[in-house]
N, C-alpha and C positions, 0 to 999 in steps of 0.2 A: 504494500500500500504506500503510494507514495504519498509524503507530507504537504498539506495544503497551508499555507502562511497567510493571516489576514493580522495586518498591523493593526492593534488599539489606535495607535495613533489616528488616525484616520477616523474616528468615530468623533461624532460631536455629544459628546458626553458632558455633566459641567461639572465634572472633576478632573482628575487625571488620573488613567487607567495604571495598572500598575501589572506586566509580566513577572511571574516568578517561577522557579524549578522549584521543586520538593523531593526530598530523600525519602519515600515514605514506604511500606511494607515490603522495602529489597528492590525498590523503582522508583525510577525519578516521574513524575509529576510535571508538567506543566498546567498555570493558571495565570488567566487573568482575574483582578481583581480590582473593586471599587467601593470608597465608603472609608466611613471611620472609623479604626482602627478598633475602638472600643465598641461600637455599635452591635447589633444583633447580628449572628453569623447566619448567613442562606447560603448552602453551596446547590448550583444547578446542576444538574447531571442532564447532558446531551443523550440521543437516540443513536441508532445504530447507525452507522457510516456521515456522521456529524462530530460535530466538534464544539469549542464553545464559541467559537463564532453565531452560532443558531441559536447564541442567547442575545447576542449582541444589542438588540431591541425592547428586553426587558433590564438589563442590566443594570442602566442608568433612572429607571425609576424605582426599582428595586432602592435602589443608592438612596436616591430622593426619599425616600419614605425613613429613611433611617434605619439601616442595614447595611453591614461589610458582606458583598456580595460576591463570588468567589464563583468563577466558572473554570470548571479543568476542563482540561484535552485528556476525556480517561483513559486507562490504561491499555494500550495499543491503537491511539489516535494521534493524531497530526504530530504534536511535536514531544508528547510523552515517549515514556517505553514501551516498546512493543514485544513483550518476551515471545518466547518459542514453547509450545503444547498446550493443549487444551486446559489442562490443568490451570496453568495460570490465568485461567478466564473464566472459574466457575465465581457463581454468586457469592461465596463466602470468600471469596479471594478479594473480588471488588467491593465490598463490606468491606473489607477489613482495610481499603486500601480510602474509603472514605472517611472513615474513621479514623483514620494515620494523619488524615489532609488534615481534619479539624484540629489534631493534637498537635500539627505544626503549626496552625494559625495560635497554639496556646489555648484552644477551647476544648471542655469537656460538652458543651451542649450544642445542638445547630436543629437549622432547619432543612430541610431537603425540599426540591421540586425538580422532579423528571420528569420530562418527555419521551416516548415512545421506548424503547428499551433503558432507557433511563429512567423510566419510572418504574419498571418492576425492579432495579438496582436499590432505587430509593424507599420502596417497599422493603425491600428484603434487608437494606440497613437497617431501618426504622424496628423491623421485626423482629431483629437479630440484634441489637440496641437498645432498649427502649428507655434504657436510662439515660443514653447521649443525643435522642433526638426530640427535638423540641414540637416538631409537628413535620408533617410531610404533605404532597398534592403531586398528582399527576395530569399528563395530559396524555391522551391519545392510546393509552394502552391497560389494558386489564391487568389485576393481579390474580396470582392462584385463589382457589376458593378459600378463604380462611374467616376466622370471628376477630381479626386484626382490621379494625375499622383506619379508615381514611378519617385526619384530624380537621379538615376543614372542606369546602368546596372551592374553595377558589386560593390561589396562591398569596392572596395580601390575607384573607381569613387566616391560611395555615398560620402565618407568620403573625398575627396580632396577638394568635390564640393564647401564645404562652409570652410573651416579651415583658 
């Protein structure tokens, strides 16, 4: 898969976007990020053959509402790692590799919102978590049948619920 580059820069955001790498469960991480430092943490999780570019549009209102909003490139997209075997891409691997990102940011609690394979990621954190996520929201994709309720209907709900 070759790497797709879309520069923050180039966004009219009314912050200043900010790239970083992360060390996190034995792979490095790529994110961008927006918001204040101290703010409520939201990491997005992208869909299948997406990146966090496909957040690009919520990102900066996310910000505005008063949220440190954090989009990765997950694990084996654009400019993260891309390990080699299946294994390294089952659900408990990316769990735990969401999970790594927040304890880089210094946070034990966050918010999730995925879209299409990225939403049953952020299910499966949340489910797999439920002490470190603060509320989650999906878009565009079902989860397995479970009594593990969705925290809000809409993605500024998820995020007010507990802040």
């Amino acid at each position: 898969m070759s790497q797709v580059i879309h520069e923050p820069s180039v966004l009219e955001w009314p912050g200043e976007p900010v790239e970083t790498l992360h060390r996190v469960n034995g792979i490095t991480l790529h994110d961008v990020q927006l918001g204040a430092s101290d703010a409520p943490l939201v990491i997005l999780l992208h869909g299948f053959a997406d990146f966090w570019w496909g957040w690009r549009r919520q990102v900066d209102d996310l910000a505005a509402a008063g949220f440190r909003v954090v989009a990765p490139d997950q694990r084996g997209y654009n400019l993260s790692e891309k390990p080699i075997g299946l294994r390294s891409y089952d659900l408990d691997t990316l769990a735990a590799d969401i999970v790594a990102l927040a304890q880089a940011y210094g946070r034990e609690r966050f918010h999730l919102i995925g879209h299409d394979f990225g939403g049953l990621i952020a299910w499966w954190t949340a489910s797999r978590y439920p002490d470190r996520s603060s509320g989650w929201w999906r878009s565009t994709r079902s989860t397995p049948k479970s009594s593990f309720p969705t925290s809000a209907s809409t993605p500024a709900r998820c995020c007010e619920a507990s802040t």
